[in-house]
C-alpha positions as CSV (number, residue, x, y, z in Angstrom):
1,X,18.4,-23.9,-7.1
2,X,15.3,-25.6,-7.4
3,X,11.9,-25.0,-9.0
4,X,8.3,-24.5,-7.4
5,X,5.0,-25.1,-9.0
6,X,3.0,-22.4,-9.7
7,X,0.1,-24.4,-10.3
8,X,0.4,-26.2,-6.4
9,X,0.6,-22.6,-4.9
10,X,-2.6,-20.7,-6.8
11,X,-4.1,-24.2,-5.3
12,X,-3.3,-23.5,-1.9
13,X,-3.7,-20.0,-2.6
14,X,-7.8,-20.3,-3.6
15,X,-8.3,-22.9,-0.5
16,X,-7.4,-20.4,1.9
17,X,-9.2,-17.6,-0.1
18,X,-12.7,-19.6,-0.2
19,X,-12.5,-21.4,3.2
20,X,-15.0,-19.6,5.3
21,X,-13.7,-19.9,8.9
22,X,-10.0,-18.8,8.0
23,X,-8.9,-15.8,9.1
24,X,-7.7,-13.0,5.9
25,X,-6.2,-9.8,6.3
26,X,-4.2,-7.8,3.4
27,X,-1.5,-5.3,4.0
28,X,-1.9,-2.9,0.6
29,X,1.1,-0.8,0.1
30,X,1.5,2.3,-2.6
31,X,2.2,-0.7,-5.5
32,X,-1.9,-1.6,-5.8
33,X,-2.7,2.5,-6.3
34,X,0.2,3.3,-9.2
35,X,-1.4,-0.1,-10.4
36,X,-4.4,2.0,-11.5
37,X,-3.6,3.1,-15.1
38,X,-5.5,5.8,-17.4
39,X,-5.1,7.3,-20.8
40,X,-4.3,10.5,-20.9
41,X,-3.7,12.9,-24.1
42,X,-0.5,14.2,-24.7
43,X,0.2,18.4,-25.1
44,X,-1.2,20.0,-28.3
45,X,-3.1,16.8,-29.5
46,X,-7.2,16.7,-30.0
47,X,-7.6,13.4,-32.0
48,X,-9.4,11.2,-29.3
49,X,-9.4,7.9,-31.4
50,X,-8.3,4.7,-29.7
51,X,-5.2,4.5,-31.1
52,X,-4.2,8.0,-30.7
53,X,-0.2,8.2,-30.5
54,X,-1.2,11.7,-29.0
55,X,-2.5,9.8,-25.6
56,X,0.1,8.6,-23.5
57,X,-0.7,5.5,-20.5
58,X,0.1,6.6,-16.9
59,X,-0.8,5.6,-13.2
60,X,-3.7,7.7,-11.7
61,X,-1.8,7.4,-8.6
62,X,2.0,8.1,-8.7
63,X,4.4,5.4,-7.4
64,X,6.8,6.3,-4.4
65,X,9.6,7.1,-6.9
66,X,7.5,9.5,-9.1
67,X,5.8,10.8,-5.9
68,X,9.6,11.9,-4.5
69,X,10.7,13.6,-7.9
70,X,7.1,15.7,-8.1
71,X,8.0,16.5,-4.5
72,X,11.5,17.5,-4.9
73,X,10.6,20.1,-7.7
74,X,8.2,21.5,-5.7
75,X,10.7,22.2,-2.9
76,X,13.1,23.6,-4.7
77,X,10.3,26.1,-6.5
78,X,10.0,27.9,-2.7
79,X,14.2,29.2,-3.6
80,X,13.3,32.3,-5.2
81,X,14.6,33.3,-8.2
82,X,18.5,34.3,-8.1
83,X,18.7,34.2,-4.5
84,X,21.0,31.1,-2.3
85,X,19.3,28.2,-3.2
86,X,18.2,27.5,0.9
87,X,15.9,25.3,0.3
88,X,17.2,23.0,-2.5
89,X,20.5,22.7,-0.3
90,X,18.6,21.6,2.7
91,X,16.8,19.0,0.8
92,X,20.1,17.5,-0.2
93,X,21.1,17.3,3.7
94,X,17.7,16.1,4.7
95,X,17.9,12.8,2.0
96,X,21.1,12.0,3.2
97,X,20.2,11.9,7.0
98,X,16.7,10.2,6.2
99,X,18.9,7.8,3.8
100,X,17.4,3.6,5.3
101,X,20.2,1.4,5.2
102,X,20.0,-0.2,1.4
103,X,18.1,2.2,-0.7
104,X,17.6,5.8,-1.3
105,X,15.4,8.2,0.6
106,X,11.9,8.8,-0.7
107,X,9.4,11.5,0.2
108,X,8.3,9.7,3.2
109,X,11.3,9.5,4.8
110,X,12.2,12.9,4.2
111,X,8.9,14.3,5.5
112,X,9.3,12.3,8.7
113,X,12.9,13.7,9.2
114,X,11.3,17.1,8.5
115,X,8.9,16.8,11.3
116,X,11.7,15.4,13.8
117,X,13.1,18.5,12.8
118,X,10.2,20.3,13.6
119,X,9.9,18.7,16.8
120,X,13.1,19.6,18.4
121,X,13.8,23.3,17.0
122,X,14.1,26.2,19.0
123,X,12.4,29.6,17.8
124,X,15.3,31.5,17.4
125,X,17.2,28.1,16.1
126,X,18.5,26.7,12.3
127,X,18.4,22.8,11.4
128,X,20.4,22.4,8.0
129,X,20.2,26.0,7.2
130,X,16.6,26.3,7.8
131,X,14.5,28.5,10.7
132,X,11.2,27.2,12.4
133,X,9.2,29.1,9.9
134,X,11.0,27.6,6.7
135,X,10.9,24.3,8.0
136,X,6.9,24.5,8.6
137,X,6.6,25.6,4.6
138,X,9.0,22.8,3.9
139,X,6.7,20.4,5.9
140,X,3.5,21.9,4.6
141,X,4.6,21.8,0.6
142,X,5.7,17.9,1.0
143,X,1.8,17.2,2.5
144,X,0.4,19.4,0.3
145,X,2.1,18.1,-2.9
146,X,1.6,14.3,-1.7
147,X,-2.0,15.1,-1.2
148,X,-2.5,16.5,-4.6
149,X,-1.2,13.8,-6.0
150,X,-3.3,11.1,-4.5
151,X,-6.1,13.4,-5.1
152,X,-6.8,12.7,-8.5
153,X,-10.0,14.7,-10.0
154,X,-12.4,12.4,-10.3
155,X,-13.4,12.6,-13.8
156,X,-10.1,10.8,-14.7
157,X,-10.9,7.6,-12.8
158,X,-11.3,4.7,-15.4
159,X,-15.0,3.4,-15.5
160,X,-14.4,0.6,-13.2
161,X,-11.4,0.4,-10.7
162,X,-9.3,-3.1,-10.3
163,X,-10.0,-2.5,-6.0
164,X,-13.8,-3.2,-7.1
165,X,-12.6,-6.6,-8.0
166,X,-11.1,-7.5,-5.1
167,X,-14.5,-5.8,-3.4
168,X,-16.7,-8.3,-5.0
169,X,-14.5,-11.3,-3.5
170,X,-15.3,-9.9,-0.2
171,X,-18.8,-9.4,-1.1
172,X,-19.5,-12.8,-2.2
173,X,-17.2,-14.5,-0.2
174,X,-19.3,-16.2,2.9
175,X,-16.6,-15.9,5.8
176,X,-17.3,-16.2,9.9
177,X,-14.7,-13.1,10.2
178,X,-14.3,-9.6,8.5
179,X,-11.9,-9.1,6.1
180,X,-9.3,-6.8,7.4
181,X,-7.3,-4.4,5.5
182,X,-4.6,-2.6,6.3
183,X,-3.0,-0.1,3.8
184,X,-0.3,2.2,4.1
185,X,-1.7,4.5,1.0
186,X,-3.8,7.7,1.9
187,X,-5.6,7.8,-1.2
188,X,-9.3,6.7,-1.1
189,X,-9.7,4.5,-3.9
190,X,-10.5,1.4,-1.5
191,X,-13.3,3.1,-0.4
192,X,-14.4,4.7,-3.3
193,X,-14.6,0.3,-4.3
194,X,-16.4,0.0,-1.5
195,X,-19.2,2.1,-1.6
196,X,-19.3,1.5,-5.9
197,X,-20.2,-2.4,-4.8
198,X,-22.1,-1.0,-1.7
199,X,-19.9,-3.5,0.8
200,X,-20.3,-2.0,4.7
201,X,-16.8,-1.6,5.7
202,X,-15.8,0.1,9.1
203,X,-13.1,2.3,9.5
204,X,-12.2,2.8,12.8
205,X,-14.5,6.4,12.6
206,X,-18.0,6.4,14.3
207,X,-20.9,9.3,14.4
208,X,-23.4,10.6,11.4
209,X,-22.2,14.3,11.4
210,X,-18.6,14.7,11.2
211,X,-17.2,10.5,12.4
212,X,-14.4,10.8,14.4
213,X,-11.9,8.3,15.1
214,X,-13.0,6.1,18.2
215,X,-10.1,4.0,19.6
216,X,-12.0,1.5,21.9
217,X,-13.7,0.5,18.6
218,X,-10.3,-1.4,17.5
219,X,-9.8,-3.1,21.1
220,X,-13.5,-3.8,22.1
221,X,-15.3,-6.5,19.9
222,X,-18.4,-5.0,21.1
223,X,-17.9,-2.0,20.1
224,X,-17.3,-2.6,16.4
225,X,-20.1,-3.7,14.0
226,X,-20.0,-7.8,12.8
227,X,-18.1,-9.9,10.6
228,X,-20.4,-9.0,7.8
229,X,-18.7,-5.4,7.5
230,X,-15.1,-5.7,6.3
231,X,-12.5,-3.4,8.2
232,X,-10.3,-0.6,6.3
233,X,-7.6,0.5,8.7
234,X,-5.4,3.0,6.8
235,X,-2.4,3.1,9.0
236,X,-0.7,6.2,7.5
237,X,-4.0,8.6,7.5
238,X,-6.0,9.7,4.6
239,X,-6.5,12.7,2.5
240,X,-10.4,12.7,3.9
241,X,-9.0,13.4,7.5
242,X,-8.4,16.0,9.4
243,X,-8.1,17.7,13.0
244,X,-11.0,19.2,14.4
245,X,-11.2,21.0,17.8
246,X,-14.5,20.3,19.7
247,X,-15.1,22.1,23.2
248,X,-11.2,22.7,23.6
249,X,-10.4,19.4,22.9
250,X,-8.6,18.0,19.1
251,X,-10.1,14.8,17.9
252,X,-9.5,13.1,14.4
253,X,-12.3,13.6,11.8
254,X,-13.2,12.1,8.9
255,X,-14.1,14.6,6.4
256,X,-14.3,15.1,2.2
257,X,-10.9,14.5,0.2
258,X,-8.9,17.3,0.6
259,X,-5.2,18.7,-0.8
260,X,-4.0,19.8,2.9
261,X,-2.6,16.7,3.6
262,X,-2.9,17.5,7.3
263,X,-3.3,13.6,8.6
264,X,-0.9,12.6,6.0
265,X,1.3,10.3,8.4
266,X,4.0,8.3,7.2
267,X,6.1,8.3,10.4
268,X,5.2,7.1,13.9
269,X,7.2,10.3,15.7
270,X,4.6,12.0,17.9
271,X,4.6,15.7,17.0
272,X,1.2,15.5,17.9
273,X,-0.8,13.4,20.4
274,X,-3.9,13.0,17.9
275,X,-2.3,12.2,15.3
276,X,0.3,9.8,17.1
277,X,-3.6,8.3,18.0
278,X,-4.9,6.5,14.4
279,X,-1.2,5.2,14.0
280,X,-0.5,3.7,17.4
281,X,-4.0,2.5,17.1
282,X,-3.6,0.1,13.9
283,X,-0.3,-0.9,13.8
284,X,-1.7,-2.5,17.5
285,X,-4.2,-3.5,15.4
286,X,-2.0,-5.4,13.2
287,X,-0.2,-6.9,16.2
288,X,-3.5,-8.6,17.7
289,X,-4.5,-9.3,14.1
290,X,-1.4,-11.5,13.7
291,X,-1.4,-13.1,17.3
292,X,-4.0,-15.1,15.7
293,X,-2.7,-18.9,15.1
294,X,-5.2,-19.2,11.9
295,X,-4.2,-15.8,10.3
296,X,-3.1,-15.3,7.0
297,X,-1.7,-12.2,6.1
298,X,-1.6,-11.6,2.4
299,X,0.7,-8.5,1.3
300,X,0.6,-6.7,-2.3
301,X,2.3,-3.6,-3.2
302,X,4.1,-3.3,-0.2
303,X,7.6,-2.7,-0.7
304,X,8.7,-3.8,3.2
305,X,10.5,-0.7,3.7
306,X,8.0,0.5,6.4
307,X,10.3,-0.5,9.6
308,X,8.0,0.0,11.9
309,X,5.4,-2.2,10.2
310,X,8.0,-4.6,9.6
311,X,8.5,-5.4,13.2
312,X,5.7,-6.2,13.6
313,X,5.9,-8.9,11.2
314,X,8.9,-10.3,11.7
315,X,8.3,-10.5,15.4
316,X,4.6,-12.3,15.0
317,X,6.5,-15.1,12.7
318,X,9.3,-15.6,15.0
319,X,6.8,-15.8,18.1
320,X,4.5,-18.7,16.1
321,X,5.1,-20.8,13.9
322,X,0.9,-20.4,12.6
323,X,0.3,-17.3,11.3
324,X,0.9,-17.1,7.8
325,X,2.5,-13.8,5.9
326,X,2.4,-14.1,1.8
327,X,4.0,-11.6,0.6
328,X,2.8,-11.0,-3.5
329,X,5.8,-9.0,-5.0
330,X,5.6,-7.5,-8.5
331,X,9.5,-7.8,-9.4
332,X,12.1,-10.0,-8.5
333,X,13.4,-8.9,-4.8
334,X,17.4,-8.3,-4.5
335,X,19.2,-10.9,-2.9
336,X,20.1,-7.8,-0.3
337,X,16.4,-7.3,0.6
338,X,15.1,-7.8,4.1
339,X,12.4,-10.9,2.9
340,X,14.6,-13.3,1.1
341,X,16.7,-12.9,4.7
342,X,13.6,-13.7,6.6
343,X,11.7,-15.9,3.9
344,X,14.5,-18.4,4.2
345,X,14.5,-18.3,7.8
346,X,10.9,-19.0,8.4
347,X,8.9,-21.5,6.7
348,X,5.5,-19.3,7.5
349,X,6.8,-16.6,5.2
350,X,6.1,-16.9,1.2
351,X,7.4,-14.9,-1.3
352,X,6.2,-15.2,-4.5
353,X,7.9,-13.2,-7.2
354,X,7.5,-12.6,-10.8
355,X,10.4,-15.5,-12.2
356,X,10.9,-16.8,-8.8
357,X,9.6,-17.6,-5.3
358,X,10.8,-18.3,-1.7
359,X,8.6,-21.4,0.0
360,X,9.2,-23.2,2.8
361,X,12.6,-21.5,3.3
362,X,13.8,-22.5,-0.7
363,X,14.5,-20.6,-3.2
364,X,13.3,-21.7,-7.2
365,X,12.4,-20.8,-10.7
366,X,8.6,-20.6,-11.1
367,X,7.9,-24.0,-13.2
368,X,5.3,-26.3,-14.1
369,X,5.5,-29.9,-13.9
370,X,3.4,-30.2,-17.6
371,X,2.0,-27.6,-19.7
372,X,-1.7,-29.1,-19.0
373,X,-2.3,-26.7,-16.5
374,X,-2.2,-23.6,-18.5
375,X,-5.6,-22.8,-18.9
376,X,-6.1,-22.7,-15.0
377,X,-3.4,-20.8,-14.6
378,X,-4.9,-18.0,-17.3
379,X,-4.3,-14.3,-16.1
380,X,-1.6,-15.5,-12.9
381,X,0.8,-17.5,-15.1
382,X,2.2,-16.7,-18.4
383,X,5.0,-19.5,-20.5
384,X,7.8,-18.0,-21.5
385,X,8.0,-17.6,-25.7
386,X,9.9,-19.6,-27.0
387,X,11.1,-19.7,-30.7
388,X,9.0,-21.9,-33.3
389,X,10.5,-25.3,-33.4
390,X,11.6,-25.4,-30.0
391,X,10.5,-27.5,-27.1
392,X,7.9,-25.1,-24.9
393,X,9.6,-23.6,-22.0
394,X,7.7,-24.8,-18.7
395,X,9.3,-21.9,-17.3
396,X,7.6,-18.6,-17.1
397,X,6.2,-15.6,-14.8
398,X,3.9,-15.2,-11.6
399,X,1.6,-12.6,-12.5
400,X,-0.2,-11.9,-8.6
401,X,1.9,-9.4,-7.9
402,X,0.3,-7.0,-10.0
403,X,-2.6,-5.4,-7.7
404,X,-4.9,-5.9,-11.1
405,X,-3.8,-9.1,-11.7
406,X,-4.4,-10.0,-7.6
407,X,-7.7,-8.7,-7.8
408,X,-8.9,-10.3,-11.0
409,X,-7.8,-13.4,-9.8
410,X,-9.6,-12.6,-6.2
411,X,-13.4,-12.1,-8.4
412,X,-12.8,-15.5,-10.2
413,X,-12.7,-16.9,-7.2
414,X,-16.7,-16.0,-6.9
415,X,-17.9,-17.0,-10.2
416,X,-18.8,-14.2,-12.9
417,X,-20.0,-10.6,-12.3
418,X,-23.5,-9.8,-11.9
């Protein structure tokens, strides 16, 4: 196996990044939320002091994994006390049947399988031991739990979010076309960034009294405001949305944060027409985004375990040979995973690891040619230690995939904050 240089690649990297005419877009995944950390103080403890042993360090935002386990105890809360435990039992058969091909189930999947189930019961019918009625407070408890949890109280946001970081870039950044995001998170700490840097962004919702969600504005250029607004498309709904009925007919509002969870959407089964809308609406989005031949796509904190999105991707690399995905991961993927398959197969797919990388189809150790370069490399590229006496390792770690780390390399791109 051979080596790549991580000092080439953040070059190549910060071209693309500061040319103005290129074409960005970022797919932000759950990774850049739990990337938000916070102190917190630990049960029974009042001494505040910086050092405290009493305060613990924990993600605003809980990861997937966390997010399932916090779910799971919830569920199996609604079994009342010293009664047959319906509920935990049908959690069991509902991660087994949600079970993707190579990893375990997590809250997503299972509250898409619950909605199928949703979909296709019968009033007087059971689906893994469950009635209509059970299976709608099964359904509502997994929103309403996610939505909690990406709900955080606002007091415990840290003074200045890493997502304002990657605002400023945008801010400062002269550029012919928006900046389009796409995230799969329904959390609103993007556009709390936002609006903390004042940078217009657009969001697919139009109106001054209660926006609602405007289709034609994703299709028809003219219908959209300019390149100076960036573009937020939040493909899995938001906690701040919700369904609102106006003259007999549902349409998709965009409201205040709330813990219902009601447009809370991580599959693309249509048990509802409205809310089948937003979805269909940016992963098209996506598609046109990518048909592009100048486009690059830069991904962080997204695990590719979205299929749907996935397809996407895949399909606009194997359809041109232009478009550009980068794909910033924070570990080391297994060799199992669905990207080093498809970074070895097409040489417009990077994927750039903490000790290694996939480029141009090959597979390598992050290393650099000489150790001059470290102090560009400061804050994406660390040496490895090595013991006193010993040559210094050229070897080391790729630190972009960390959403903080991404961002803060994003603002240095524009020069010093104001």
């Amino acid at each position: 196996m051979g080596t790549h240089n991580p000092r080439q690649v953040l070059e190549t990297l910060r071209d693309h990044l500061t040319q103005p005419e290129t074409h960005i877009a970022f797919l932000f995944g759950a990774g850049t939320s739990s990337a938000v950390r916070i102190r917190v103080p630990l049960p029974n403890k009042d001494d505040g002091s910086p050092n405290d042993p009493a305060f613990e360090e924990r993600a605003l935002i809980p990861n997937v994994a966390e997010l399932t386990a916090i779910c799971n105890r919830e569920i199996r809360k609604l079994d009342p006390e010293g009664e047959a435990k319906r509920f935990a039992s049908a959690l069991e058969l509902v991660e087994g049947e949600a079970q993707p091909t190579g990893r375990t189930a997590n809250i997503e999947d299972i509250l898409s399988c619950v909605r199928r189930k949703l979909h296709a019961i019968g009033n007087n019918d059971r689906l893994v031991g469950l009635s209509r009625d059970d299976l709608e407070l099964l359904e509502a408890t997994i929103r309403r739990t996610i939505a909690a949890q990406v709900n955080p109280d606002k007091s415990n946001f840290p003074e200045r979010l890493p997502h304002e970081d990657l605002v400023r870039w945008i801010a400062r950044m002269p550029r012919q076309h928006p900046v389009e995001i796409f995230t799969t998170n329904y959390d609103v700490l993007l556009e709390t960034a936002l609006e903390a840097e004042r940078v217009s962004a657009f969001d697919g919702f139009v109106g001054c009294n209660r926006p609602f969600f405007c289709h034609e504005s994703l299709v028809r250029p003219e219908s959209a405001p300019g390149a100076a607004w960036a573009r937020l498309w939040k493909v899995h709904g938001s906690i701040n949305w919700q369904i609102d009925t106006v003259r007999g007919h549902k349409r998709v509002v965009r409201t205040q944060p709330n813990n219902e969870g009601e447009m809370i959407m991580p599959s693309h089964h249509k048990y509802d027409e409205s809310r089948k809308q937003p979805y269909s609406a940016f992963l098209d989005r996506l598609t046109r985004v990518l048909e592009r031949d100048d486009t690059i796509l830069i991904t962080c904190g997204y695990s590719f375990s979205d299929e749907h999105i996935n397809a996407i991707l895949f399909d606009s690399l194997e359809a041109k040979q232009r478009p550009h995905i980068i794909a910033l991961q924070y570990a080391d993927p297994e060799q199992t995973n669905v990207i080093v398959e498809r970074a070895a197969r097409f040489l417009n797919f990077m994927v750039l690891a903490r000790r290694s990388a996939i480029i141009g189809g090959k597979t390598g150790d992050w290393a650099l040619a000489d150790n001059s370069a470290v102090p560009f490399l400061d804050g994406a590229f660390t040496l490895d230690v090595t013991p006193d006496g010993e040559q210094p390792s050229l070897k080391g770690e790729f630190l972009l995939g960390d959403f903080v780390k991404f961002s803060q390399f994003l603002a240095s791109l524009t020069g010093p904050a104001l």
